[in-house]
PyMOL CGO cylinders between C-alpha atoms (Angstrom):
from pymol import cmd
from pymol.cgo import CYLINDER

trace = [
    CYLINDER, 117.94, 119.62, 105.54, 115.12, 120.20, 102.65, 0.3, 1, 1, 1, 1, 1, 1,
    CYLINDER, 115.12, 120.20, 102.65, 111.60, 120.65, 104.52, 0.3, 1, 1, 1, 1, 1, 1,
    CYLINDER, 111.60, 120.65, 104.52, 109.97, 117.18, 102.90, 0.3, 1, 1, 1, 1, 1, 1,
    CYLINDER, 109.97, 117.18, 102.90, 112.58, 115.16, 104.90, 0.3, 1, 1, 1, 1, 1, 1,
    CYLINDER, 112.58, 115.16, 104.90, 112.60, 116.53, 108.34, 0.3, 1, 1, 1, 1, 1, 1,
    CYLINDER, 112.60, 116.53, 108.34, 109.43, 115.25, 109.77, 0.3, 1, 1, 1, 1, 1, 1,
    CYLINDER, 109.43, 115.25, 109.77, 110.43, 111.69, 108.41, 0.3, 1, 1, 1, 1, 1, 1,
    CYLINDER, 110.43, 111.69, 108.41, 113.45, 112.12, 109.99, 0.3, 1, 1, 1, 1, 1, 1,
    CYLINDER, 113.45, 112.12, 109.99, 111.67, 112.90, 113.09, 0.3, 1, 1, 1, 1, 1, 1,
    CYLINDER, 111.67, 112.90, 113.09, 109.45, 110.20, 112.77, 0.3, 1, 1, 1, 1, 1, 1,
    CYLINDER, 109.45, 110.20, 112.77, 112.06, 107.42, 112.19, 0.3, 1, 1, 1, 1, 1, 1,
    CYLINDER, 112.06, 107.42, 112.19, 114.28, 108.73, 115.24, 0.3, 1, 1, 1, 1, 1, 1,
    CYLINDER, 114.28, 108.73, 115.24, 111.43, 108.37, 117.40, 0.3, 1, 1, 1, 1, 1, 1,
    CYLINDER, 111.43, 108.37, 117.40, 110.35, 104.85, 116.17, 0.3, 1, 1, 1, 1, 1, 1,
    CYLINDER, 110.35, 104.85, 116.17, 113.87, 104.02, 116.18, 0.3, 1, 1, 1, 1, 1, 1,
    CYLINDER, 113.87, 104.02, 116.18, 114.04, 105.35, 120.03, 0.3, 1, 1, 1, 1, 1, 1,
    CYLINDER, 114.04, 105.35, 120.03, 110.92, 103.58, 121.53, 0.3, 1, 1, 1, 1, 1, 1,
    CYLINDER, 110.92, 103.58, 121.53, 112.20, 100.04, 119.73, 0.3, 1, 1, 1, 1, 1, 1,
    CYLINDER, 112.20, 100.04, 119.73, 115.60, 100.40, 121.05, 0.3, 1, 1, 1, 1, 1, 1,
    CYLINDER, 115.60, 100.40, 121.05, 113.72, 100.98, 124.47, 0.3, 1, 1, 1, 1, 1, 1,
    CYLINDER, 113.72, 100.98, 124.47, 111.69, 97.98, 124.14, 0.3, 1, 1, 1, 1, 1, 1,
    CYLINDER, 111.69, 97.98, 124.14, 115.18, 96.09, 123.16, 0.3, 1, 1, 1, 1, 1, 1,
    CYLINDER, 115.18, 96.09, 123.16, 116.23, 97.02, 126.70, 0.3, 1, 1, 1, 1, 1, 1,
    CYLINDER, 116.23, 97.02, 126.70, 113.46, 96.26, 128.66, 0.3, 1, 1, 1, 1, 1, 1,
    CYLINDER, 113.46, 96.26, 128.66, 112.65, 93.35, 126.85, 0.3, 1, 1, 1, 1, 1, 1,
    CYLINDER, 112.65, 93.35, 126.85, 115.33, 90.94, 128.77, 0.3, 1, 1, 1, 1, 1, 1,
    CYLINDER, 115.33, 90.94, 128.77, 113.64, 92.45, 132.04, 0.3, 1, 1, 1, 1, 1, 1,
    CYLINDER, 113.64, 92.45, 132.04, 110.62, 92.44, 131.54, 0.3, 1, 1, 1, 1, 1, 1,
    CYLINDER, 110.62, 92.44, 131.54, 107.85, 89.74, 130.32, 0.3, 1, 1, 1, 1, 1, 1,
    CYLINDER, 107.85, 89.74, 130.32, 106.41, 90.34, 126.70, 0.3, 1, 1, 1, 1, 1, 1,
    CYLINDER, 106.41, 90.34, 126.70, 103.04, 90.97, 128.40, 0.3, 1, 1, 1, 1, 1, 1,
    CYLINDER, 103.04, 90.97, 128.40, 104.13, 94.22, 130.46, 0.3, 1, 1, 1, 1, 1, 1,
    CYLINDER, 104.13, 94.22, 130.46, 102.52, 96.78, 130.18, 0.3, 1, 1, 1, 1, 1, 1,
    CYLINDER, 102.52, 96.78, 130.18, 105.47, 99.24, 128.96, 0.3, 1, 1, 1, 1, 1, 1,
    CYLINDER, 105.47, 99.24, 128.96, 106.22, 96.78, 126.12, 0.3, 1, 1, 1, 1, 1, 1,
    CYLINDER, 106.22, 96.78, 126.12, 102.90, 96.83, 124.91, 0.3, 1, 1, 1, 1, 1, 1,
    CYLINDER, 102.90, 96.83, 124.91, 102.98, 100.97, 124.97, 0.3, 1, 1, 1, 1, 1, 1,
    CYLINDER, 102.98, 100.97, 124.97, 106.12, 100.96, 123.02, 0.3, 1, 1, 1, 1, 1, 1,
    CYLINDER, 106.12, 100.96, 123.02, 105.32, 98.49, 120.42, 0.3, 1, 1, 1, 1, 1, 1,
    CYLINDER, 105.32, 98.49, 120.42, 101.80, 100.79, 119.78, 0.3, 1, 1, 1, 1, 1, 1,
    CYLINDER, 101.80, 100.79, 119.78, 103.20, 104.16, 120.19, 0.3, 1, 1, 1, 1, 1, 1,
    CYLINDER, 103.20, 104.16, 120.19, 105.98, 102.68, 117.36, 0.3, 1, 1, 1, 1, 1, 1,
    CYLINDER, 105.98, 102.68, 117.36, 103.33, 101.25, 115.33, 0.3, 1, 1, 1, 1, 1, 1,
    CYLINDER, 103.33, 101.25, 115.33, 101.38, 104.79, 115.57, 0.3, 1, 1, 1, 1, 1, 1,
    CYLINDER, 101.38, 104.79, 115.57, 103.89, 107.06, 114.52, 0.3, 1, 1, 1, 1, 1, 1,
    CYLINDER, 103.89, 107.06, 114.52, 104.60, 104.66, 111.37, 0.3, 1, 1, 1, 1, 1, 1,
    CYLINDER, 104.60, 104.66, 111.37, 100.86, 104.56, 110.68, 0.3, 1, 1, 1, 1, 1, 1,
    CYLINDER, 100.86, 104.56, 110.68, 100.31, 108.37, 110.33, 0.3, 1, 1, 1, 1, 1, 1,
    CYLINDER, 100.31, 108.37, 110.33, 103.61, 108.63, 108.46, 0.3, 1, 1, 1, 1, 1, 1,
    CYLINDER, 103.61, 108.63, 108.46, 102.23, 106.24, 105.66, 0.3, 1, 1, 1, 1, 1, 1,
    CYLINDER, 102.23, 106.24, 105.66, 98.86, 108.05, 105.96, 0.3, 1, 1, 1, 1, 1, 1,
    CYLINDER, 98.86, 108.05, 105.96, 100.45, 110.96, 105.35, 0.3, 1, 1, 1, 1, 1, 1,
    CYLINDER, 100.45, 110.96, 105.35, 102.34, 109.69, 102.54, 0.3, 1, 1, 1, 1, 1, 1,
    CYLINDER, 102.34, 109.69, 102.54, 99.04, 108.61, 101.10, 0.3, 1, 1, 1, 1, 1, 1,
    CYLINDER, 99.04, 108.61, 101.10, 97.48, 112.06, 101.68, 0.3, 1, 1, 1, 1, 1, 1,
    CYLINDER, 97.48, 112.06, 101.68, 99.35, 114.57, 100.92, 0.3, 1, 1, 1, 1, 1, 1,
    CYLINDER, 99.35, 114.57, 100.92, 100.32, 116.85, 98.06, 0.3, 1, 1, 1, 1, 1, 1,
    CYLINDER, 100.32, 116.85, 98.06, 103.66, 115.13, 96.82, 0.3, 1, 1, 1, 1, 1, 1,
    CYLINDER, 103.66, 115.13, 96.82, 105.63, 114.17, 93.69, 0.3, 1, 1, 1, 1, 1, 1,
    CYLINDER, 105.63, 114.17, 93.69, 103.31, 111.22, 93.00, 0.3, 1, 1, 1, 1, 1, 1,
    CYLINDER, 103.31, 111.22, 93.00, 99.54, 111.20, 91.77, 0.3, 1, 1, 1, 1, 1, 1,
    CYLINDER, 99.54, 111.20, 91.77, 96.98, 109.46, 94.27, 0.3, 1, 1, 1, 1, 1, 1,
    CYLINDER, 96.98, 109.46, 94.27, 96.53, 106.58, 91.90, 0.3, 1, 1, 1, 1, 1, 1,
    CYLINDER, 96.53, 106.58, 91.90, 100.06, 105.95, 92.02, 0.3, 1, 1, 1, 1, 1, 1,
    CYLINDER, 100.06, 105.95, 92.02, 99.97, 106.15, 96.07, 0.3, 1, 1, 1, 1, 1, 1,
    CYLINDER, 99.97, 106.15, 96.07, 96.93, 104.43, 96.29, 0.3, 1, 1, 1, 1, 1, 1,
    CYLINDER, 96.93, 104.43, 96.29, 98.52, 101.01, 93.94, 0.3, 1, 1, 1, 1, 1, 1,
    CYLINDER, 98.52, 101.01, 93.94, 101.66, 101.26, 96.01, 0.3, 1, 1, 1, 1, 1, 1,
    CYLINDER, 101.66, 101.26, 96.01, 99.52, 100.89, 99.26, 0.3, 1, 1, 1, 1, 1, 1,
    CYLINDER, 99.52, 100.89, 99.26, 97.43, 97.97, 97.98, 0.3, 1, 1, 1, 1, 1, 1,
    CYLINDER, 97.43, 97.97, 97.98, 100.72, 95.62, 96.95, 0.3, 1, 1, 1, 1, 1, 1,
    CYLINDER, 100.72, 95.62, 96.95, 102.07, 96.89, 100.18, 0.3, 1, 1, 1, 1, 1, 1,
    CYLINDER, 102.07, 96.89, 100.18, 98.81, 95.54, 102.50, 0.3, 1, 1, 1, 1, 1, 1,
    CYLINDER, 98.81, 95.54, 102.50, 98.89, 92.36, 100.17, 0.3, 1, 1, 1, 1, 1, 1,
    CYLINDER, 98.89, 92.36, 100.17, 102.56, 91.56, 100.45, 0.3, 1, 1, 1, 1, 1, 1,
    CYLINDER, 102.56, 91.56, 100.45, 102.30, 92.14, 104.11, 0.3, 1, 1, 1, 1, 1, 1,
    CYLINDER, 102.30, 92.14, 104.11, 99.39, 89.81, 104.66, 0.3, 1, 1, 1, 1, 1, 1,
    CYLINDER, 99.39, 89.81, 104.66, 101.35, 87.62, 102.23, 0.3, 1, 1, 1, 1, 1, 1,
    CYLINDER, 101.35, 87.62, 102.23, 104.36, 87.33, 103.97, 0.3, 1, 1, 1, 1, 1, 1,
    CYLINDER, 104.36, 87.33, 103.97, 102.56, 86.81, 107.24, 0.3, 1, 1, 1, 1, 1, 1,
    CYLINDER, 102.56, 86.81, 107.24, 102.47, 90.11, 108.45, 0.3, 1, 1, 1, 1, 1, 1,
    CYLINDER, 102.47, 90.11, 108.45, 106.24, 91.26, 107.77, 0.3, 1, 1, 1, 1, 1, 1,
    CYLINDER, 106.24, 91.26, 107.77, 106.43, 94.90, 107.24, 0.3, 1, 1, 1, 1, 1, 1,
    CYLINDER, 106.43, 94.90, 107.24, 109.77, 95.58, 105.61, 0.3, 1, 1, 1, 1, 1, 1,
    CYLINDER, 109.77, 95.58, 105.61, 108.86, 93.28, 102.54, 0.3, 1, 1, 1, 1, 1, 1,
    CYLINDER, 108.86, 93.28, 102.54, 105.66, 94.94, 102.36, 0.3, 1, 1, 1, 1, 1, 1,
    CYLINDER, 105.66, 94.94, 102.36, 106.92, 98.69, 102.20, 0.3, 1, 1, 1, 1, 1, 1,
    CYLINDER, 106.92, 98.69, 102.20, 109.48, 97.85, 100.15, 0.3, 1, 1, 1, 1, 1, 1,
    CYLINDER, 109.48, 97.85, 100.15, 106.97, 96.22, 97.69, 0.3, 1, 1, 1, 1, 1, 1,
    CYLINDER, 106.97, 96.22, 97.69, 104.92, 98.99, 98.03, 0.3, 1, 1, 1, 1, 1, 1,
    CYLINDER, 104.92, 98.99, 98.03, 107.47, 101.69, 97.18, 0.3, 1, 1, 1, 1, 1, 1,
    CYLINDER, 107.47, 101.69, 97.18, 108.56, 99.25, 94.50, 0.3, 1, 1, 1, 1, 1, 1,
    CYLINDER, 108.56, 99.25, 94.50, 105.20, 99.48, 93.10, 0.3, 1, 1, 1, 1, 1, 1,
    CYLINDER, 105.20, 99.48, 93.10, 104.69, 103.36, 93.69, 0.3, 1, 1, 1, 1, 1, 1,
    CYLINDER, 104.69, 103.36, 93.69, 107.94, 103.59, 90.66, 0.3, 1, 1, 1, 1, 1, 1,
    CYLINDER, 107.94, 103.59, 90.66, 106.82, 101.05, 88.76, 0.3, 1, 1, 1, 1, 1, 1,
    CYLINDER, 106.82, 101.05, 88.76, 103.21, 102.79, 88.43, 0.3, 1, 1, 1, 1, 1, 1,
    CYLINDER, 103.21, 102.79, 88.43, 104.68, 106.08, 88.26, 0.3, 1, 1, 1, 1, 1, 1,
    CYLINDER, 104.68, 106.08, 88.26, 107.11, 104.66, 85.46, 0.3, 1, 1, 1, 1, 1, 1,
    CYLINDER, 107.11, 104.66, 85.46, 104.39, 103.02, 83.58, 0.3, 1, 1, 1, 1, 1, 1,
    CYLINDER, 104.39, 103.02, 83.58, 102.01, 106.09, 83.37, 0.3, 1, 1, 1, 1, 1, 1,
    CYLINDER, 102.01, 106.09, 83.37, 104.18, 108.23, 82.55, 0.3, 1, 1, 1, 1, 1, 1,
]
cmd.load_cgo(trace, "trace")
């Protein structure tokens, strides 16, 4: 496993883990519980400091380029009333398409 993917890997496992949790509990216990609510934010965190991170960090793709894919990603998003698979995959969309372009 290359170094770049590992922490994403980590990162997806665990999101993966505390929504299959949720799944679980979720026929037991009312959507107001207290345990749901710490799942769905602890998910929610660990996928907001990947895509900060993504944003951040030294990678293959210039800030401009990160920073375009991350504003039609929070516009689709609000768009599509707050769906976040059509609004990361808009945004990595974008991220080629700018990359593409300026290149």
């Amino acid at each position: 496993m290359t170094e770049g993917w590992g922490p994403l890997l980590v990162a997806a496992l665990a999101t993966l883990l505390l929504r299959a949790t949720g799944l679980a509990l979720a026929w037991r216990l009312p959507a107001t519980h207290p345990a749901i609510a710490w799942a769905a934010a602890v998910s929610e965190a660990a996928l907001s400091a990947w895509v900060v991170l993504a944003l951040v960090s030294p990678g293959a793709f210039p800030v401009a380029v990160r920073l375009v894919g991350a504003g039609v990603a929070l516009g689709t998003f609000f768009l599509t009333g707050r769906r976040l698979l059509p609004g990361m995959a808009t945004g990595l969309a974008a991220i080629w398409v700018a990359d593409w372009l300026l290149r």
